[in-house]
N, C-alpha and C positions, 0 to 999 in steps of 0.2 A: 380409679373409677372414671368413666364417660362422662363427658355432662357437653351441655352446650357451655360455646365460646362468650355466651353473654352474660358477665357476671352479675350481674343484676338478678337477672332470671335463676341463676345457680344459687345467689344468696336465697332470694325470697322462697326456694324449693325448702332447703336449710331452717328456715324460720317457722316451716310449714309443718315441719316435725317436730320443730320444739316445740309445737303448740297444738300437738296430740292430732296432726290431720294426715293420715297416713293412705288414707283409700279415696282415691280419685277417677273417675268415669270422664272417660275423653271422645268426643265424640268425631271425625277423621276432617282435616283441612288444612293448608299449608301452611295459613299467618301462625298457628299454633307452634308448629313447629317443634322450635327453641324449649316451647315449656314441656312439650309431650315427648322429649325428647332425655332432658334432664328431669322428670319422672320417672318413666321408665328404667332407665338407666340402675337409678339408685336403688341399693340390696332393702332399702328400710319400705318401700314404695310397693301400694298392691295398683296396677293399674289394669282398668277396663274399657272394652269399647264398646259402646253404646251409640250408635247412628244417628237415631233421631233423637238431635237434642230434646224437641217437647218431653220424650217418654226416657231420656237420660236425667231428666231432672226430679222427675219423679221417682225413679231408680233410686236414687242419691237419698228421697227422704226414706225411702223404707228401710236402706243399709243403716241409714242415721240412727233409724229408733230402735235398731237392735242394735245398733254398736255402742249407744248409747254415748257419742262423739260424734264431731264434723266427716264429712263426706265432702267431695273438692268436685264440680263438674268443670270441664274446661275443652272452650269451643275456640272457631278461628274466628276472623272477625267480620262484621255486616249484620245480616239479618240472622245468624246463624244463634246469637243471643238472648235475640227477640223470642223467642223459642221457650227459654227457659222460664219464662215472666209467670206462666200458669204456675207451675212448681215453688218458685219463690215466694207469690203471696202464698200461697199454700204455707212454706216451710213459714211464709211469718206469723200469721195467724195460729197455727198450730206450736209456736215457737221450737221447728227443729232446724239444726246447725247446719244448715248446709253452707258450700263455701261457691261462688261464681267466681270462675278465671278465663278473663275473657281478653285474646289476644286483639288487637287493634293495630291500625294504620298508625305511621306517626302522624303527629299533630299538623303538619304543613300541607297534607295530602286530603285532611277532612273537609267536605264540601268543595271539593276543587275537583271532582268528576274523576276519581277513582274508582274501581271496581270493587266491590265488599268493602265500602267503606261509609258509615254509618255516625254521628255523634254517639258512641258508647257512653260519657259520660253520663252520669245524672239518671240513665235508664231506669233506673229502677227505685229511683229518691221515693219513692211513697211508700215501698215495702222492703226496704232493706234495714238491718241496725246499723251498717256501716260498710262506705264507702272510700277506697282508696286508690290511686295510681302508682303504679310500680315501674319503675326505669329499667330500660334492656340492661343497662351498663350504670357500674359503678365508680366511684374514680378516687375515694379518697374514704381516708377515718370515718370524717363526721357526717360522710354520705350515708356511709353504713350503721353509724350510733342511729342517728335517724329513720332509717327505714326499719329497721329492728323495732326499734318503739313504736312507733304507727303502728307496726304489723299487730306488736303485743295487744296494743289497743282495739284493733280491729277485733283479734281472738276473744281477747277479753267476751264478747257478744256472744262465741261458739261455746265458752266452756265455763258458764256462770250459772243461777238458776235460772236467770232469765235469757233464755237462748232464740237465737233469728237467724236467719240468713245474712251474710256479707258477701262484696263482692269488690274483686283484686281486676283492675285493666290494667292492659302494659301493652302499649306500643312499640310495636315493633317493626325494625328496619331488616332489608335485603344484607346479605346473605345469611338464610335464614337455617342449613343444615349443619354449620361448620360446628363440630365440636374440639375438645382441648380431655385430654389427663389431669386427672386432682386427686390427692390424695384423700382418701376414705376418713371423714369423722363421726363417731356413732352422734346421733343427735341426745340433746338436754332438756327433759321436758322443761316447761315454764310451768308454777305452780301457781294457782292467784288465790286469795282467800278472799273469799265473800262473809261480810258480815249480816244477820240477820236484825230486821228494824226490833226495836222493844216492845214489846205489848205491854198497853195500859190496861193490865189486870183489875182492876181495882174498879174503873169504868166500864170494863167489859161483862166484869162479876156484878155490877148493882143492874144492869139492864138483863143481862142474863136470870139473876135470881129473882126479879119482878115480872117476867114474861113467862104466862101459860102456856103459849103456842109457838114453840120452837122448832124452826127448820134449818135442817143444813140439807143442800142440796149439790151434789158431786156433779163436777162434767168430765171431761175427756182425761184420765191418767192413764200411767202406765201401773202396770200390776208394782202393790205397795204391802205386804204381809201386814208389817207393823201398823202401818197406820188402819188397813180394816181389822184391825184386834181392835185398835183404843177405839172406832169410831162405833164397831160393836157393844163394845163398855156402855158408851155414850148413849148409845141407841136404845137402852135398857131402861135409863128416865123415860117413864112413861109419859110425858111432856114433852117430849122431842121424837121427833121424825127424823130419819135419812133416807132422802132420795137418791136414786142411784142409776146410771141408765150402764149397758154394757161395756160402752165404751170408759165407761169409771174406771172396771175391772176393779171391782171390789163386792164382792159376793159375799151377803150372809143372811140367816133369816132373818135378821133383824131387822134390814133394811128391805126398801118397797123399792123394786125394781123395775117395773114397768111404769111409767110415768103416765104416758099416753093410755095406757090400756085403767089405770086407776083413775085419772081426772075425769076421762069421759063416761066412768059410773056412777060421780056425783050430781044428782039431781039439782037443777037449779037454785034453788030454795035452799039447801042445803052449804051453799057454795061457801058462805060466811062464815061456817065452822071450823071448815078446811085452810082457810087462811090464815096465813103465821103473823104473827107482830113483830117475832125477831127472826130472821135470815141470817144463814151465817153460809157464803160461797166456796168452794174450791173447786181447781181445777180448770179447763178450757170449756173449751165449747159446749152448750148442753143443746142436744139433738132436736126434743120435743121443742116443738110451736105453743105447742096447749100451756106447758109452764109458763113460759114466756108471758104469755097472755095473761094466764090466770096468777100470777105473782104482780103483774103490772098496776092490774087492776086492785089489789088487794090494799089493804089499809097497814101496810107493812111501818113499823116505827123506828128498827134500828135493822138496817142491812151491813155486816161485816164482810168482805171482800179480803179474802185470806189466801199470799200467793206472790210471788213476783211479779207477774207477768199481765201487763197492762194494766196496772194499778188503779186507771182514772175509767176506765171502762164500765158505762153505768145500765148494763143489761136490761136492769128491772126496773129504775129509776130511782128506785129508792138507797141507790148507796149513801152511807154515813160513813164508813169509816173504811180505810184499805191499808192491810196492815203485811209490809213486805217482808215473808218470814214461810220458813214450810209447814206446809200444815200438819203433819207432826208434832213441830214445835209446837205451834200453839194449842191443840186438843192437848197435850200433855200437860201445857201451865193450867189452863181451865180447869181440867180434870182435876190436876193438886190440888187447887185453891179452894174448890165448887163441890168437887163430887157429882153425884146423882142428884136432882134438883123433888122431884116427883109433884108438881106441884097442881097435874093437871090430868086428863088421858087423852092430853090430844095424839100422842105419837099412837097409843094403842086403837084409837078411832081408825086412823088411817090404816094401822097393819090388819085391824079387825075386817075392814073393807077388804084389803089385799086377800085375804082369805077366802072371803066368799066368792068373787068373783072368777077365781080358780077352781071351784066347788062346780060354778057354774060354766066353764069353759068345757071341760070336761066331758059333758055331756054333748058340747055343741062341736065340736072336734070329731064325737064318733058319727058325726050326720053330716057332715061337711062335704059340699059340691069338689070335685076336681078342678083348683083355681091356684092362685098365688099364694095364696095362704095353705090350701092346704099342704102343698107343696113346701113351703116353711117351716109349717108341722113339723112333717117327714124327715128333711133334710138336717133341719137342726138336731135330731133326736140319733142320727150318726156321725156329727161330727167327732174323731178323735180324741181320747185324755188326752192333754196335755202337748194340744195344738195351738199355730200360729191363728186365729181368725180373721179375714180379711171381708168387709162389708161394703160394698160398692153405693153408692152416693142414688140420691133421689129415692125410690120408693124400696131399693132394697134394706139399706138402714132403717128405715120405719118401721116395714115388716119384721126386722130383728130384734125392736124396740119392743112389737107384743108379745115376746120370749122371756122366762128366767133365762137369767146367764149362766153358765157352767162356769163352775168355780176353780178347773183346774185348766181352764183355756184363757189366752190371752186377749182379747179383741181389739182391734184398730177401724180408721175410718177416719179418712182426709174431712175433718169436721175444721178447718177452718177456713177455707171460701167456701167447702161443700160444695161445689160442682162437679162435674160426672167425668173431668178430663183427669187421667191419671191415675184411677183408681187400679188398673189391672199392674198399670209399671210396678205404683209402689207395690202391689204384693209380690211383684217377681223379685224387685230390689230386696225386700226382705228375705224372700225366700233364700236369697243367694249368699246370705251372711248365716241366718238360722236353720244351718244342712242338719244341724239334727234332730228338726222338729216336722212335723208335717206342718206345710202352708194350704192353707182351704181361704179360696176368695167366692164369691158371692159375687154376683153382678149381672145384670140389668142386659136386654142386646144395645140400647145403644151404644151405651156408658165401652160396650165390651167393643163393637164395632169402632167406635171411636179411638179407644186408645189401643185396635191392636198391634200395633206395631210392638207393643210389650213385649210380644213372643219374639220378635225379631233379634234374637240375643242371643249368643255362644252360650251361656253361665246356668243355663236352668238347667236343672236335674228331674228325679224321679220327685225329691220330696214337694213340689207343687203342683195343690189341684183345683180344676177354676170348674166353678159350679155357674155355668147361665141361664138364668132366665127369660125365655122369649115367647113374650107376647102381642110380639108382632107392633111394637114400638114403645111409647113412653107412658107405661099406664101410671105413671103420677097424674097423672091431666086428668084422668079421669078422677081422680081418689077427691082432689082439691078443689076448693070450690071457683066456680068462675069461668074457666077455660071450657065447659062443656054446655055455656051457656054460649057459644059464639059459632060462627058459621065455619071458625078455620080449623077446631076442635081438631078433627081429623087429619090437614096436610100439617099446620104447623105450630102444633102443641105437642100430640102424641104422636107425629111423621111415622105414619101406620107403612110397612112395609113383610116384604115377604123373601129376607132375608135368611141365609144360616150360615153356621160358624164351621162347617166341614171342609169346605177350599181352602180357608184360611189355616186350618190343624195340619191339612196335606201340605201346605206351603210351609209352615214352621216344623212338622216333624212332632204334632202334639197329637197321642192316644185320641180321640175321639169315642165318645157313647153319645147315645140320645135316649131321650124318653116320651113317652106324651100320655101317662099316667101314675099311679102312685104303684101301680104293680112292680110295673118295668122299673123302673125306680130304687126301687127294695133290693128286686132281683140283682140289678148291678153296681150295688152299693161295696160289695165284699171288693167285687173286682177293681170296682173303681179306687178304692183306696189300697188296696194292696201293693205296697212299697217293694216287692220283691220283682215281680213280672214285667221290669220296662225300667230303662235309666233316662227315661224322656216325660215332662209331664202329661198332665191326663185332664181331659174337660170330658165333660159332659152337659149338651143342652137338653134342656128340659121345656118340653112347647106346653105352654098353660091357655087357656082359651083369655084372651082380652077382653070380650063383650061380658063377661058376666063379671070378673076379677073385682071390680070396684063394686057388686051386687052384694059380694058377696063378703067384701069387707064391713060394706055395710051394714048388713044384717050380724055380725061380730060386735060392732060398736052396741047395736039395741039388744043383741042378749046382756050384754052387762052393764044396760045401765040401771 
């Protein structure tokens, strides 16, 4: 087998496998060299090229969360890393494994007026779990016991429940192509056991079985069978609520799935009802503002925080107690110990509410102006069984938020800085691991103008389809309060423009349709998805009028409240 001449670099390839990181995204420069050299090379190794680092890092998280394992990006060295920093908090916040390998200058040459050469250290100290340097070259035993164990350590962060991003630098010297013959070893995974913290049943069961108004409220998972059965069970005390937004991916009648779309048809006056005294969290991110707000305010007594992953994290303010363990685990001991509590009908209050309010949607859907919404309607209502979902950031996640979810779809949504850079990469990146699902993204023109370079990529196939909506700029500004109360409303909130996505589709080789009503729409909905007629993806823009979108959401909020 090939590798490069720099054992150091060939070791830490070796280490890379044992610790389940097999698919790497490299983006093209020469300090890299050495490492994109001895990747390739190797039979165990999928490698890709990805150009622009900003939308290879984003790549990186969507392979991640189908592979359900690390993803490795690796750049040459300067600003070429700086690049990656959106992606990173991203993967930290969201807790996915991605890996940073970032080739660098040697030490002697930083700050002494080199070319692409940068302080890499420390970049990324405020969103990474772990940080390491790695030597071109090795020279002895206990060089190598050493880096081995760092490495373990680092992984350790990729392949536990509580998973982040890490990041590997290795300075590297001239002559950067020369490789050497080694003899072939299959790699050995590293196995690591994580232990789960104990749950004080006993103080969980005397607050649990003393409180009428119980809520658990779910944010970002990935689809989990088991755990929406028990949380169904659970759901069945009529004393307890489960909230749930799509990004849960956990579907059932039991639970109340529109967060936004239920809060804003409780009556002022009525608010104190709806409010829980016990809380019980899982899960990342929750979308809705409105919970936020209205759990903050609330006279909440014991808030549980159930989960690995940022344990001290006090969303609501009222954390009490954070118990690191899956939550699985723990609704199964509750369940044994507790049972069905019934000791009140706050949960059936709320789904009684969920009820009517869809009684009353119904009606106002078949009257509805041609805007953003209705248009959501529509679209939602043909997405795929048993599709990838992709929700692009700022007002399209909202709009998907006043949807039930489909039960046999999976939904995603960079919810943890929530900003609009990266949203198209990651659905390509998934798409390119999940070839036998259809991928359907959702997105915004900015959000789409911004990251296309997404399309700039060898790897896409037939099975991805990117649905845009253009409104002629950022109609969140409109929707939320404040920004339409100023004079820049216009250039530099919602940067109103009179752009389209067809030069760009000619330029990447992507099917192109348009629409600019719910007819056209319909009509090219068979086409648009039909996976047989083309091995190239497929968008279609859909132009919604701006001036009235935000009218017309708001006459949605006072039908139901």
């Amino acid at each position: 087998m090939i590798t490069t001449e720099k054992s150091g670099i060939s070791l830490f390839v070796e280490q890379c496998l044992n610790n389940k990181l097999t698919h790497f995204i490299c983006s093209p420069g020469s300090r890299n060299a050495p490492i994109v050299i001895a990747l390739d090379e190797h039979p165990e190794i999928k490698t890709f090229i990805i150009n622009d680092e900003r939308s290879a890092g984003f790549y990186a998280i969507g392979m991640a969360q189908q592979l359900k394992s690390p993803v490795a990006v690796v750049c040459t060295s300067g600003s070429a890393m700086l690049n990656y920093y959106p992606a990173v908090a991203e993967a930290y916040y969201q807790c996915v494994p991605i890996v940073v390998i970032s080739a660098d200058r040697p030490k002697e040459w930083v700050n002494h007026g080199d070319g692409q050469t940068i302080v890499q250290n420390g970049v990324y100290k405020n969103h990474i779990r772990y940080e390491m340097e790695v030597p071109e070259k090795v020279n002895s035993i206990n060089e190598i016991d050493c880096i081995k164990s760092k490495m373990n350590s680092a992984f350790h962060y990729c392949n536990t429940f509580w998973k982040g991003p890490i990041h590997f630098n290795i300075p590297i010297s001239e002559p950067l192509y020369d490789t050497i013959e080694v003899d072939y070893f299959k790699s050995k995974l590293n196995f690591l056991k994580v232990h789960e913290e104990k749950i004080d049943l006993d103080l969980f069961s005397e607050q649990w079985v003393s409180s009428k108004k119980k809520m658990i409220l779910c944010g970002q998972l990935s689809k989990n069978i088991p755990l929406q059965n028990l949380l169904s069970e659970i759901a069945k005390d009529t004393s307890v609520v489960v909230l749930v937004e799509n990004t849960s991916n956990l579907v059932d009648s039991n639970f109340v799935q529109c967060i936004d779309r239920m809060l804003n048809s409780i009556d002022e006056g009525q608010i104190q009802f709806y409010q829980p005294d016990f809380l019980v969290t899982i899960g990342g991110a929750v979308v809705s503002k409105r919970i936020k707000k209205f759990l903050r305010k609330a006279n909440i007594k014991f808030h549980w925080k159930i989960g690995f992953e940022f344990p001290e994290m006090n969303t609501y303010r009222h954390l009490y107690k954070s118990i690191r363990c899956l939550p699985y685990t723990f609704f199964s001991s509750i369940m044994h110990k507790n049972g069905l509590i019934n000791n009140s009908t706050y949960g059936n209050m709320w789904k009684q509410n969920d009820y009517l309010i869809k009684d009353k949607l119904s009606d106002f859907y078949s009257k509805i102006e041609y805007s953003d919404l209705a248009v959501y309607e529509i679209i939602l209502d043909y997405l795929p069984e048993d599709s990838i979902f992709h929700m692009g950031n700022s007002s399209v996640v909202r709009y998907c938020q006043l949807f039930d979810s489909i039960k046999s779809i999976s939904y995603y949504s960079n919810r943890g800085t929530s900003g609009i850079d990266g949203s198209l990469s990651t659905a390509c990146g998934a798409s390119i691991i999940a070839k036998d699902k259809c991928n359907i993204v959702i997105i915004g023109d900015l959000s789409f103008f911004y990251d296309s370079n997404a399309l700039w990529s060898r790897y896409l196939n037939q099975n991805l389809r990117i649905i845009l909506i253009n409104n002629g700029g950022g109609g969140i500004f409109k929707i939320i309060d404040g920004p339409s109360k100023t004079n820049q409303l216009d250039d530099f909130f919602v940067s109103k423009h009179q752009n389209k996505a067809k030069g760009i589709c000619d330029a990447f080789d992507i099917n192109y349709f348009q629409a600019y009503n719910i007819k056209e729409i319909e009509n090219q909905m068979e086409e648009f998805y039909d996976l047989t007629d083309s091995n190239r993806p497929k968008l279609i823009e859909i132009f919604t009028p701006g001036n009235i979108n935000h009218i017309v959401l708001r006459n949605f909020f006072e039908t139901i409240k």
